[in-house]
C-alpha positions in Angstrom: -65.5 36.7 -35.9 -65.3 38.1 -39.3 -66.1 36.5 -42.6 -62.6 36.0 -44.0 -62.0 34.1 -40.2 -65.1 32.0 -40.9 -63.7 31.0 -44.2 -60.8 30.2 -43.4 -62.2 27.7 -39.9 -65.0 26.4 -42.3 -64.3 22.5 -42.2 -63.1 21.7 -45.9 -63.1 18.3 -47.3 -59.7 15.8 -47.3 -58.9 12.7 -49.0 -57.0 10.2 -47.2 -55.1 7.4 -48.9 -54.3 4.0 -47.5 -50.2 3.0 -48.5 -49.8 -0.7 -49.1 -51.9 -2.3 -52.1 -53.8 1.2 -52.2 -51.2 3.9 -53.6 -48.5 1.1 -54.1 -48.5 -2.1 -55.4 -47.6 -5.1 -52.4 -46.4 -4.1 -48.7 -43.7 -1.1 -48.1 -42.9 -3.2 -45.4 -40.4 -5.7 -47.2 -38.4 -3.1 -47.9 -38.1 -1.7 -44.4 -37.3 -5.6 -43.6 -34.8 -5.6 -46.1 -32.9 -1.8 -45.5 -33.3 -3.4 -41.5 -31.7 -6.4 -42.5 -28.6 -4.5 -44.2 -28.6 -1.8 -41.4 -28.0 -5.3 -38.7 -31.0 -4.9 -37.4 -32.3 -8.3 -37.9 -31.4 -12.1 -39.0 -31.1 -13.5 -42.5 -33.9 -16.0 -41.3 -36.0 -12.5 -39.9 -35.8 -11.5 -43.4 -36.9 -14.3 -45.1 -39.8 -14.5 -43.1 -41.0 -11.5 -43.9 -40.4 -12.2 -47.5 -42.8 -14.7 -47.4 -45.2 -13.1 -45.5 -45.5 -10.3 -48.2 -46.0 -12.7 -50.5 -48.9 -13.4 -48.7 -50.0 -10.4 -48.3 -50.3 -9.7 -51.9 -52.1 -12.7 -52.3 -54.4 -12.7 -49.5 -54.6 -9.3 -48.0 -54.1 -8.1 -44.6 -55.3 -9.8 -41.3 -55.8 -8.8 -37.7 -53.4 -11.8 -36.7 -50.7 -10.5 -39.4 -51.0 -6.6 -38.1 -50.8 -8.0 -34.3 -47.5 -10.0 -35.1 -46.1 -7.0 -37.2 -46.4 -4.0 -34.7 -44.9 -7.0 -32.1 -41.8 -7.7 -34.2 -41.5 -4.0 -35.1 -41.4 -2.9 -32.0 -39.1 -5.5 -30.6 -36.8 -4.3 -33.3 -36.6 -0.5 -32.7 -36.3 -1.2 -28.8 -33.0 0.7 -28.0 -32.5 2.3 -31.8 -31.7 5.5 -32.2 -34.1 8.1 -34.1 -31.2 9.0 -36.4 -29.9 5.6 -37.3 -34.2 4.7 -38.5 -33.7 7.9 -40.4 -30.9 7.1 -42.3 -32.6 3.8 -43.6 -35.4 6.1 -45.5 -33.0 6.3 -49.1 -33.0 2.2 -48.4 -37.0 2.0 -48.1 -37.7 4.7 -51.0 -35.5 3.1 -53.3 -38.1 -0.2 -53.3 -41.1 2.1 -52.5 -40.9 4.7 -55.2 -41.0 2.6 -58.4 -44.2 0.9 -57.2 -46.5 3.4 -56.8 -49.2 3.4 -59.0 -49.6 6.7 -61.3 -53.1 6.1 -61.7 -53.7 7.0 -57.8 -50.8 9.8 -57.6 -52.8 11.6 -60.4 -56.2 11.2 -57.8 -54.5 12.6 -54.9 -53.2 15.5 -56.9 -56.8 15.9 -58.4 -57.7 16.5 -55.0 -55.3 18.1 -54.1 -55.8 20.5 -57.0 -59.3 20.6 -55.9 -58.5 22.3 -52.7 -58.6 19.2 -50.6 -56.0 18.1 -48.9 -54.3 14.9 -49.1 -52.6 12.4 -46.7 -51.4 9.0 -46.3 -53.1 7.2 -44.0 -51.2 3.8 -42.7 -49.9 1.2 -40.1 -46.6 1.7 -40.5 -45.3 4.1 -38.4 -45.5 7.7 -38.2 -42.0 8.4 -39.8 -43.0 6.7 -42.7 -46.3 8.1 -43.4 -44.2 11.4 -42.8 -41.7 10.2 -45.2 -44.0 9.2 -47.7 -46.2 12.6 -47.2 -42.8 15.0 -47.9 -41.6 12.7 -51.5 -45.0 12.4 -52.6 -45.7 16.6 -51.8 -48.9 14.9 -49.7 -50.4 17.4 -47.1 -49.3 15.4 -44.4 -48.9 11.1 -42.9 -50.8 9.9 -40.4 -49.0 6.7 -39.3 -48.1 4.2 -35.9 -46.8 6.9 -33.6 -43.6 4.6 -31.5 -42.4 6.1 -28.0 -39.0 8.2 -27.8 -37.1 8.1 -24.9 -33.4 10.4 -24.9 -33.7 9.9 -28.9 -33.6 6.2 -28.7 -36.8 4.0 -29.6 -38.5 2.1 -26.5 -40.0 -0.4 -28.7 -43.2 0.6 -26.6 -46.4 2.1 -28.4 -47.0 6.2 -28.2 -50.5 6.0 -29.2 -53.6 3.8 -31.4 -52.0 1.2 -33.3 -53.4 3.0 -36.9 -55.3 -0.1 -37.8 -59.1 -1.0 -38.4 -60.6 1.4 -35.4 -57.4 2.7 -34.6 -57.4 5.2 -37.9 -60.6 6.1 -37.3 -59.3 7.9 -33.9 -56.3 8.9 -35.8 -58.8 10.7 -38.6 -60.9 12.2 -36.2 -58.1 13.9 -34.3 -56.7 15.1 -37.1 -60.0 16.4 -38.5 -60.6 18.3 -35.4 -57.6 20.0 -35.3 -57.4 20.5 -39.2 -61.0 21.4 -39.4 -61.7 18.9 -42.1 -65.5 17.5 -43.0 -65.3 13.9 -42.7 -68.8 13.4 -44.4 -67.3 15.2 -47.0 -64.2 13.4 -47.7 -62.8 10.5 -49.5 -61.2 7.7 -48.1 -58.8 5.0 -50.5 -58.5 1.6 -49.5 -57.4 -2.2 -50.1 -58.7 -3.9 -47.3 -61.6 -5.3 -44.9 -59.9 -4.1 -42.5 -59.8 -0.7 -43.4 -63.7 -0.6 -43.8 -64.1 2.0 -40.7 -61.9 4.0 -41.8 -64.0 3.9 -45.3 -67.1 4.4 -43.3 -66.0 7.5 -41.5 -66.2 9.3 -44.7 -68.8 10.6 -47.3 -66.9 8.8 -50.1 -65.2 5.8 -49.6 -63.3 4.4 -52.8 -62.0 0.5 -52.6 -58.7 0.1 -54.6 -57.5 -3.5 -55.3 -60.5 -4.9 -52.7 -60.2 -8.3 -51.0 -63.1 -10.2 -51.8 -65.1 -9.4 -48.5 -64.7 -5.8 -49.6 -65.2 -6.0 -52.6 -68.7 -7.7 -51.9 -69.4 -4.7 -49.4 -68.8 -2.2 -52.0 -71.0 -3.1 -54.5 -73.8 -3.9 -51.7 -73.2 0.3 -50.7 -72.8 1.2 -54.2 -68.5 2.3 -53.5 -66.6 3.2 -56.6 -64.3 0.3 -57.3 -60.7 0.9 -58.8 -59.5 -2.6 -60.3 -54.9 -2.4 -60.8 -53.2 -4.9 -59.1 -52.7 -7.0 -62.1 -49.7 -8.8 -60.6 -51.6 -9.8 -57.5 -54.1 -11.6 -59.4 -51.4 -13.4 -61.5 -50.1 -14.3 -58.2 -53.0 -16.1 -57.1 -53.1 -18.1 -60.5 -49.8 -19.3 -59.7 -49.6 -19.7 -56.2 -50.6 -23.7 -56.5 -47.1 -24.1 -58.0 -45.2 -21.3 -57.3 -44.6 -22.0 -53.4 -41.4 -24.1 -53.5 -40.1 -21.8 -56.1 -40.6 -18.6 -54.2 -38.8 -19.9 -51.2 -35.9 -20.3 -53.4 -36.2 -17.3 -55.1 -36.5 -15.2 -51.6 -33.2 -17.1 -50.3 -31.5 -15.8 -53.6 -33.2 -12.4 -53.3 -31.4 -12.6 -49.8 -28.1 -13.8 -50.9 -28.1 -11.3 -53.3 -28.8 -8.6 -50.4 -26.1 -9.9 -47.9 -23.3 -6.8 -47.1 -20.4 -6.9 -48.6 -18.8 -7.3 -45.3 -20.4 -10.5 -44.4 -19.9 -11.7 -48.0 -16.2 -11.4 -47.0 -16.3 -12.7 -43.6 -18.2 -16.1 -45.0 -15.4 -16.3 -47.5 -12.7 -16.0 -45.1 -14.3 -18.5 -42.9 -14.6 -21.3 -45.5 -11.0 -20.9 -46.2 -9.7 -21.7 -42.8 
């Protein structure tokens, strides 16, 4: 092998950021619920559920209960969807992604980036949004949920690792092998407790917005700690008398949401 092949196979050092409460502020999720919601995919009373649960998620963090019941109802959704019809809900999704990134973190992964380390977005959601996400954001590449395709059409049935606590470990791991990237060289960005083997697979684990248990861990190991949800802790100081008002908010929110079609419809019917 020659030098210049050497250098170019030499493992190299990556930094992999987690989406939801990490590079944005709250869950992506609600906004796939919502452009699902719009797109027919699921109930008025589907939505509003997962209004609320984001709520708590900002408030609370994730859970191994919440991810079980998510990747459930997600893939109970997609079962029988076609590729192309997912696809064309992205403009939907970015629309209430985008404005809630956080330009502190963009400006880290281009540091790396500029750095000669490559970047990716590391998640739960599925593959074709980390892939989404990766592309907008000029990331290196999305390591996401991979769902199983059958004649262009979703199963509803798992293709791989759900990409959660262990789960991205294996996902970081195969994609180190294959991109020849040093794990014990690389950073890792996360939110969550549940995220903490992903954050110990790495040489440099950074917590970002850290639930309390993580937080707790992070000072104990001596992990840089990046403090900017601001909203989330707001939320918590109003959550003791905020809960009957968010209800009512989120059936506005959905009201406000409803297509224009069924709009008409309802007014049709109450005419008759």
């Amino acid at each position: 092998m020659t030098q210049r092949e050497d250098l170019v196979t030499a493992p190299r050092a990556a930094a992999f950021f987690d989406l939801d409460r990490t590079l944005m502020a709250g869950s992506s999720g609600i906004f796939f619920a919502r452009a699902a919601y719009e797109a027919g995919m699921i109930t008025r009373g589907r939505l509003l559920g997962d209004l609320w649960q984001n709520l708590r998620f900002r408030l609370r963090g994730s859970t191994d209960d919440w991810a079980d019941e998510v990747r459930r109802r997600v893939g109970e959704m997609l079962a029988g969807v076609a590729v192309r019809d997912l696809q064309r809900m992205s403009p939907r999704v970015l629309a209430g992604v985008l404005p809630r990134l956080y330009p502190q973190m963009l400006e880290r992964a281009y540091c790396h980036q500029d750095a000669g380390r490559p970047v990716y977005i590391v998640t739960a959601a599925s593959q074709e949004m980390a892939d989404l996400m990766a592309h907008v954001l000029v990331f290196d590449g999305g390591v996401g949920s991979r769902l199983e395709v059958c004649d262009d059409r979703y199963t509803g049935r798992a293709a791989g690792p759900f990409n959660y606590r262990e789960g991205k470990v294996i996902s970081l791991r195969e994609l180190a092998a294959s991109e020849a990237i040093d794990l014990g060289a690389s950073y890792a960005y996360s939110d969550s407790e549940s995220d903490l083997p992903m954050l110990r697979a790495v040489g440099n684990p950074v917590v970002v917005n850290p639930d309390a248990y993580l937080r707790r861990i992070a000072r104990e190991e001596g992990w840089e700690i990046v403090h900017l949800d601001r909203l989330g802790r707001s939320l918590k100081i109003l959550a003791g008398v905020a809960g009957a008002a968010a209800l009512g908010g989120l059936g506005r929110l959905v009201s406000d949401h409803v297509p224009i079609g069924d709009r008409r419809d309802r007014r049709s019917a109450s005419t008759r």
